[in-house]
Structures are given as structure tokens and as C-alpha cells.
VOGU-3710 file (C-alpha; in Angstrom, 3 decimals, decimal comma):
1> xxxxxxxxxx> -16,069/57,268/49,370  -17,601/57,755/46,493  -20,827/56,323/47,084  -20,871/57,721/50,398  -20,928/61,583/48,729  -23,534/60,704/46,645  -25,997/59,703/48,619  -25,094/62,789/50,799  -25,583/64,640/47,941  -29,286/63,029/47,230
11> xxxxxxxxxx> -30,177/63,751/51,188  -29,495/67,134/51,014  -31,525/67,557/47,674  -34,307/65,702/49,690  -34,472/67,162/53,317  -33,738/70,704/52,047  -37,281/70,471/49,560  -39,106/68,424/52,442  -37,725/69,284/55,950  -37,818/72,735/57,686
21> xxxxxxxxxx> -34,155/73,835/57,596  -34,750/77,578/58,748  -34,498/78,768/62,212  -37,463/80,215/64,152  -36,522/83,299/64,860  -33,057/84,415/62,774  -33,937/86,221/59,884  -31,891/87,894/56,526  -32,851/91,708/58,042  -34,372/92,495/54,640
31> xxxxxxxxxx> -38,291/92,788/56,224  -36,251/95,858/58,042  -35,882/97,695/54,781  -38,103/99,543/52,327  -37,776/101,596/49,458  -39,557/104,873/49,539  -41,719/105,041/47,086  -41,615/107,542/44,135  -44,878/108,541/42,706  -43,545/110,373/40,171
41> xxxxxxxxxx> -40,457/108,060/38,562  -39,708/109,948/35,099  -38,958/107,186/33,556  -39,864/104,673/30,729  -40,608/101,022/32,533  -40,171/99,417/29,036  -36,276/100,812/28,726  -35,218/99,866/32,167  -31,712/97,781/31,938  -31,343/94,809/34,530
51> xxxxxxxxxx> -28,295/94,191/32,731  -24,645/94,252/34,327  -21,285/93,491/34,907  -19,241/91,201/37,058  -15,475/89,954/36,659  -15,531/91,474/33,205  -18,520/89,395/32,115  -21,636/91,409/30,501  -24,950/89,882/32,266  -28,199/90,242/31,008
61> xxxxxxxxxx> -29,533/90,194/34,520  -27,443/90,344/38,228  -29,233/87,178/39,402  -27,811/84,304/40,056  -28,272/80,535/40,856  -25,862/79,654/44,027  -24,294/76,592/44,751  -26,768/73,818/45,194  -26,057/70,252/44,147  -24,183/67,716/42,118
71> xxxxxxxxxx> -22,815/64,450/42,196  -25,758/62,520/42,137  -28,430/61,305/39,536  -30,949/63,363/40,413  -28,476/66,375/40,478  -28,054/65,644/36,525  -31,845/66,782/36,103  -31,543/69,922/38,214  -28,447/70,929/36,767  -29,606/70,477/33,566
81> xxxxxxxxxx> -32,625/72,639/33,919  -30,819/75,044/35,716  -28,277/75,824/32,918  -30,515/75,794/29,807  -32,971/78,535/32,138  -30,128/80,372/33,161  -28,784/80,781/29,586  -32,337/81,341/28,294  -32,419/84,501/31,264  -29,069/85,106/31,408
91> xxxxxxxxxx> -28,361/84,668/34,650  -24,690/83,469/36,388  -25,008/79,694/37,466  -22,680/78,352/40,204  -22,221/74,867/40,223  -22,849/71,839/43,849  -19,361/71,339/45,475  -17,296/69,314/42,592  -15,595/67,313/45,540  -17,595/64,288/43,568
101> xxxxxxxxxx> -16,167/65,409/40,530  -12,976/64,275/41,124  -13,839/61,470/43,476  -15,772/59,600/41,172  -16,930/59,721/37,403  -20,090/57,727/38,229  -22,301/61,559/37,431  -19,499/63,840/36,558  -21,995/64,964/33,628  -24,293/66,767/36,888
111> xxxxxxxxxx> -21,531/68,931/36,317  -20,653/69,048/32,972  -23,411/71,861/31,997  -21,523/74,229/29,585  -23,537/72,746/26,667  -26,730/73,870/27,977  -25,241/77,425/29,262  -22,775/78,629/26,667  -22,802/81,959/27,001  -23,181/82,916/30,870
121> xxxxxxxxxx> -20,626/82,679/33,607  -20,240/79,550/35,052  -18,523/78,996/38,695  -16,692/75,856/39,913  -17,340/75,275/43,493  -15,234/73,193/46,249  -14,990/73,281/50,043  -12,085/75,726/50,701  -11,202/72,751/53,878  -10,088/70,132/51,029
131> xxxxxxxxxx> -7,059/72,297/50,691  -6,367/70,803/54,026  -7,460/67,361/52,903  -5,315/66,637/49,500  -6,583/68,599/46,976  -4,612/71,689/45,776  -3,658/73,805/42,840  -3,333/70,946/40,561  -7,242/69,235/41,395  -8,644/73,293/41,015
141> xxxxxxxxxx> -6,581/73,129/37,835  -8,699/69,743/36,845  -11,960/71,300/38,158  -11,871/73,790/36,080  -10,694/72,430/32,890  -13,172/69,075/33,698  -16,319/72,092/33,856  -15,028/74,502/31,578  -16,109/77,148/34,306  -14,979/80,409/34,123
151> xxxxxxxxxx> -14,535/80,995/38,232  -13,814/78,674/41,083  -15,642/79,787/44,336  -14,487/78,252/47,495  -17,132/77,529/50,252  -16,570/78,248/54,069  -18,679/76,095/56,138  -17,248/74,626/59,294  -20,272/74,424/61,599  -21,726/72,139/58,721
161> xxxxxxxxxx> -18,658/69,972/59,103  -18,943/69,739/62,518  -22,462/68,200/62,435  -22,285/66,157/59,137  -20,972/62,597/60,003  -17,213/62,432/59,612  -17,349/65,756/58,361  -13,500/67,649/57,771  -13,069/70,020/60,417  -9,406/71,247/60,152
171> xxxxxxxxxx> -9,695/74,458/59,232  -6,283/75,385/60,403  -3,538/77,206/58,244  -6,471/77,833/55,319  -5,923/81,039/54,547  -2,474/80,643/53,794  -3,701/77,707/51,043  -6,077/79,913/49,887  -3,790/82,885/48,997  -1,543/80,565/47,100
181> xxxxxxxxxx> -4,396/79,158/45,220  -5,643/82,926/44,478  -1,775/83,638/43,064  -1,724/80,278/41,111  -4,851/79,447/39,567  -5,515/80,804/35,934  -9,397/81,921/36,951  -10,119/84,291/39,498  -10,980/82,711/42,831  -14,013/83,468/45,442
191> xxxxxxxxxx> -14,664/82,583/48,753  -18,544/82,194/49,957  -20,275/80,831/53,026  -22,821/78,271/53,216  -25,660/80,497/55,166  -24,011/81,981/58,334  -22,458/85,163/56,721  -19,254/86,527/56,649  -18,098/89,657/58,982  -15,593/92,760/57,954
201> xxxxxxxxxx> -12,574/91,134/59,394  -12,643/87,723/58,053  -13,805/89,922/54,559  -10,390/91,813/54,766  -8,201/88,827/54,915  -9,238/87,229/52,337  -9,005/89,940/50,269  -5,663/90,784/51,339  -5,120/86,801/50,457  -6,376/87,669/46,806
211> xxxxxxxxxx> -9,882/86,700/46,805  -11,383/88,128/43,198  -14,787/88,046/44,810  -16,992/87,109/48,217  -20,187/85,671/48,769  -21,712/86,613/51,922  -24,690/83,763/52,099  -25,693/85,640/55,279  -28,181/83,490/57,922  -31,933/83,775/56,858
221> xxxxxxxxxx> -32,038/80,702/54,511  -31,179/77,791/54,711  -29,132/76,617/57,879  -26,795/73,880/57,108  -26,665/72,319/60,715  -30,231/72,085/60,430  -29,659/69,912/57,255  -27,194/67,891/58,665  -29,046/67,271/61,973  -31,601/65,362/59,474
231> xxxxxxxxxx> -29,096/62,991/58,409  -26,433/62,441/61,286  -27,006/59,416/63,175  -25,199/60,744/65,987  -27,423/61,726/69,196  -24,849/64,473/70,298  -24,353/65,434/67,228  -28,141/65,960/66,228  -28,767/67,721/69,504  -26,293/69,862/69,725
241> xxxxxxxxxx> -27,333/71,380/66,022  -30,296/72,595/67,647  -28,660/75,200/69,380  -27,035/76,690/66,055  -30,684/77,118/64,493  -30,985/80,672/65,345  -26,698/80,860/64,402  -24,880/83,277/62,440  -24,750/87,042/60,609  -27,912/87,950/58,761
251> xxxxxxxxxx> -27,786/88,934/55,251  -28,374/92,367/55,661  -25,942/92,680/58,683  -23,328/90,788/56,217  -23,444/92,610/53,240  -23,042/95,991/55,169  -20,286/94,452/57,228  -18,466/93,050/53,769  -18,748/95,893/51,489  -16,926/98,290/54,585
261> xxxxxxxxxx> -14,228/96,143/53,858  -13,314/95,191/50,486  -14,094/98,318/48,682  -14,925/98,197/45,168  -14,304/94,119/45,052  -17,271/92,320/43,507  -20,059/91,146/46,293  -22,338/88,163/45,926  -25,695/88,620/48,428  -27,004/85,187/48,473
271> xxxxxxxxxx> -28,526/83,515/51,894  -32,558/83,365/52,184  -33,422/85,424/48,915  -37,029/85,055/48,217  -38,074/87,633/45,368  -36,790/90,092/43,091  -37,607/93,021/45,785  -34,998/91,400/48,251  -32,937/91,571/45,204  -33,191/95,469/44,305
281> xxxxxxxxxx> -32,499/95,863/48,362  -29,747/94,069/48,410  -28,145/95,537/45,432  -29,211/99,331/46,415  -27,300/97,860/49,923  -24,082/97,217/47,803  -24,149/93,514/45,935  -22,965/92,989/42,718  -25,023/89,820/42,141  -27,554/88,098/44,009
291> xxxxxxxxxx> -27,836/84,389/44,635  -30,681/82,444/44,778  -31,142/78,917/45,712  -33,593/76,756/47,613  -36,369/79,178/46,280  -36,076/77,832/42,864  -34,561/74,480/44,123  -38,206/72,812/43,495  -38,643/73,952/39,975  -35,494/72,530/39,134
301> xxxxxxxxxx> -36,719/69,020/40,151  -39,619/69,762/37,963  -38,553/71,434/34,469  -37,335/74,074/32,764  -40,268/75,864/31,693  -40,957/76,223/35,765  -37,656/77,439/36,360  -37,785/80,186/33,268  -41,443/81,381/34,659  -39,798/81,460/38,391
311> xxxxxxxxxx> -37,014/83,485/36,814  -39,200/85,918/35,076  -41,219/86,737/38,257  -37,607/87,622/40,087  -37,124/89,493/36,859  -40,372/91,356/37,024  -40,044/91,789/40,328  -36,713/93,790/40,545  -38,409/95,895/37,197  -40,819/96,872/39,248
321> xxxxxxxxxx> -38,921/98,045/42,109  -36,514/100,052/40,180  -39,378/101,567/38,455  -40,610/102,870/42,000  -37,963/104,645/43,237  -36,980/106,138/39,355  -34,284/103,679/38,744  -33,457/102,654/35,294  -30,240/100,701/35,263  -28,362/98,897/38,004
331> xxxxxxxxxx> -26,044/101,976/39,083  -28,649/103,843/39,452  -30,255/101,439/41,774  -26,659/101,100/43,442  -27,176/104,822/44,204  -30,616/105,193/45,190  -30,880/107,559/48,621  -34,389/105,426/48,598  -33,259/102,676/50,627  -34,102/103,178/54,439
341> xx> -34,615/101,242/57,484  -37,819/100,727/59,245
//
């Protein structure tokens, strides 16, 4: 079992930098929306604040690094270079699924970043469906304590598990595991997709379950069955993903849907996030923090210096956007009447 995750783990790493996983046509929604530009801003681009809050943590910026990868060797690298940039930046990190955490302790150190990110929030990550499969309070419990995280997200991502060679794809009776989880664990406790969104109902139950905090990973980015179809060795199986290319809520459509619903709860926009403009959209749109991932998955493989200088271009990026529309700190952006639709 063991060995089988991690060299799951090391094909996703490799077809997500080197195969197309996008669909043709599905997009986030974000080249619908622009700012309207303000010639006249009034106010000093050297003191705007990117700074922030989320779960009671102070952020120096509301970027962060979504789920991506663990378990493996190469993972260690990434990970690595991912926390000491994201403490450098200050941005949130969420840790790979730490299924192989507790499976194995052949790379439980891809994990075992707090070292290089002391002082930013870290978040635990594990497939909400292993609630179904043997893991439970007790394992979340271990996660936690074996990352010193200071959040556990759970990921949703059943048409992934449907495709992936004996993927887990009893999804019955979750939410019910999920509320208990929410009432028992010490840490607050998020749910997130993998890349085909979230809608308003689904939003409101898990809420209702106790969910601190949801991360829509809206369709855009990266499509898991796409990923999947790269590695399965089953015919059916590989067809069939190529009808779910094009599958799922876009970001935009996501985020609007979500926020509706759980009202001043804390929303993570992650799912096809390119620069620091989607980033001032999708916070002006309602998100809390935005997650980025395969667009600075290559720099990880690299160093950190590439990550930091990716970083400070989002950075720069969402400067420069608040300082067109006259925004100098987050709210303000949260408030802008600038936002509009094409």
C-alpha cells in the first residue's frame, strides 16, 4: 500500500508539470471580470497593506499555497521550498493529502515542514472519503500532532476516485463523519474540492455540519480526471475521463455560489489562479484567501529563490491592482463597487 501511494504521489507531481490537465473549453470565469480603473486613486502605493486575517491568524499576505503533494521523495524538495518561501512571504501553506503519512514513515519528513515555516499557518490535508475507509478522529488527532499544523482541511474529490485505479468511491453517510470530526477535533476543520467547485447547497451543509472554513477549488485549473486518465491502465476508465474535461463549477460561478451561503465563514478561492490580478478579483468577489498551486508547482521542483521571485510577482501584482481602483488594505478591496462583469 504504501509503495503503491507513493509512486501515485510521484505521477501526479510528473504528469501535472508535463501533461495538459486543463480542459479545452471550461474556464475559472475570471477573463469575465475587470476592475474599472481609477485614474485618480488618492492613495500612497508604498503604504498599501496586503496583510490579513484568517481563523484568528495575522497574515502578511492572503495568498496561499494549496494542497499539492507529499509522500514521496521528490515531494521532500518541493515541500521544503515551499515552506521556507512561504515563511520568507508570509503566505498560508497547505500541506499533499497526509494519507501517506500515516501509511508509511518511508517520507513522513515531505510533511514534516514546521521547521522551515514557523510562523505561518500550516493546514493538514486528508481525503474527507477515508472517514469511510478507517481513519477517524483518532488518525486526524495523529495528523495533526505528527505536522504540528494548525488546521486540517478535508478534500472532496469523488470524480478523481472514480478514474484513479482502485480509487475509494463510497462517499455515502460522509457528512455525518464529517460533523463529528468538526465537534471533536481540537483544530478547526475545512472542507475543499480538488478543481470542480463547490455549489450553495452542498456549501450550507457543511456548514451546518461545522465546517470552520471552505475551499471552493472551482474548475479552470487543473482537472483531476484528466490526471488520472494519464495514469489508469484501464481503457474504460481512461475514456470515459474524457468526457469530464470540460466538468464542473467555475471559480467565479463557485465563489459567488459559496459566499450566498455561509455568510461571514472564511472562503478559500483556489482552482486555476494564475496572477495576483485573479487574486484582487477574487477577493473583491468575496475570498478570504486565495490558493495557488500548479502555477508555482515548477519553481518548487527548482528552488527557493524561484519560488520567493514567483511570490513577489503575485505580490506585486495584487499591489498594483489595489492601487488602481484606490484600494489600500484588503477590506477595502473586499468593498470595492469596481468589480464588474464584461
Amino acid at each position: 500500500m504504501a509503495n503503491s501511494i507513493e509512486q501515485r504521489k510521484s505521477q501526479h507531481i510528473q504528469i501535472t508539470l508535463n501533461e495538459k490537465v486543463t480542459g479545452e473549453s471550461i474556464s475559472t470565469g475570471l477573463e469575465k471580470l475587470v476592475f474599472v480603473h481609477n485614474a485618480l486613486p488618492e492613495i500612497d502605493f508604498d503604504e498599501i497593506s496586503i496583510k490579513t486575517k484568517f481563523l484568528g491568524f495575522e497574515c502578511q499576505t492572503p495568498f496561499l499555497i494549496s494542497s499539492m503533494t507529499g509522500g514521496t521523495g521528490l515531494a521532500e524538495a518541493i515541500n521544503r521550498n515551499l515552506a521556507i518561501a512561504a515563511e520568507e512571504r508570509g503566505w498560508a501553506l497547505a500541506l499533499g493529502s497526509t494519507r501517506a503519512l500515516l501509511d508509511s514513515d518511508g517520507h513522513a519528513s515531505s510533511f514534516q515542514v514546521r521547521e522551515y515555516a514557523p510562523s505561518v499557518p500550516i493546514i493538514a490535508n486528508l481525503g474527507a472519503v477515508q472517514l469511510n475507509f478507517g481513519y477517524g478522529v483518532e488518525e486526524c488527532r495523529r495528523i495533526i500532532e505528527m505536522t504540528d499544523a494548525d488546521m486540517l482541511v478535508l478534500h472532496l474529490n469523488s470524480i478523481q476516485e472514480v478514474i484513479q485505479d482502485n480509487g475509494d468511491t463510497n462517499f455515502k453517510g460522509l457528512l455525518k463523519k464529517i460533523e463529528q470530526l468538526c465537534k471533536t477535533l481540537e483544530v478547526p476543520v475545512g472542507v475543499k474540492e480538488v478543481g470542480w467547485g463547490i455549489d450553495d447547497q452542498t456549501a450550507k451543509k457543511l456548514v451546518d455540519a461545522g465546517v470552520a472554513f471552505i475551499d471552493v477549488a472551482g474548475a479552470g485549473g487543473t482537472s483531476w480526471s484528466q490526471v488520472e486518465k494519464f495514469r489508469s491502465n484501464d481503457p474504460i476508465r481512461r475514456a470515459a475521463a474524457e468526457a469530464f474535461s470540460e466538468w464542473g463549477i467555475p471559480t467565479v460561478e463557485s465563489i459567488r455560489l459559496v459566499r450566498g451561503e455561509i455568510g461571514e465563514r472564511p472562503l478559500i478561492a483556489s482552482g486555476g489562479m494564475q496572477t495576483g490580478l485573479d487574486g484582487a478579483k477574487v477577493i473583491a468577489l468575496g475570498a478570504d484567501l486565495v490558493g495557488f498551486g500548479r502555477s508555482i508547482l515548477k519553481e518548487a521542483t527548482q528552488s527557493v529563490e524561484d519560488v520567493v521571485e514567483v511570490m513577489k510577482v503575485r505580490e506585486m501584482e495584487l499591489r498594483m491592482s489595489m492601487f488602481g481602483i484606490g484600494a489600500a488594505t484588503i477590506q477595502e478591496l473586499k468593498d470595492t463597487p469596481r468589480l464588474k462583469g464584461k
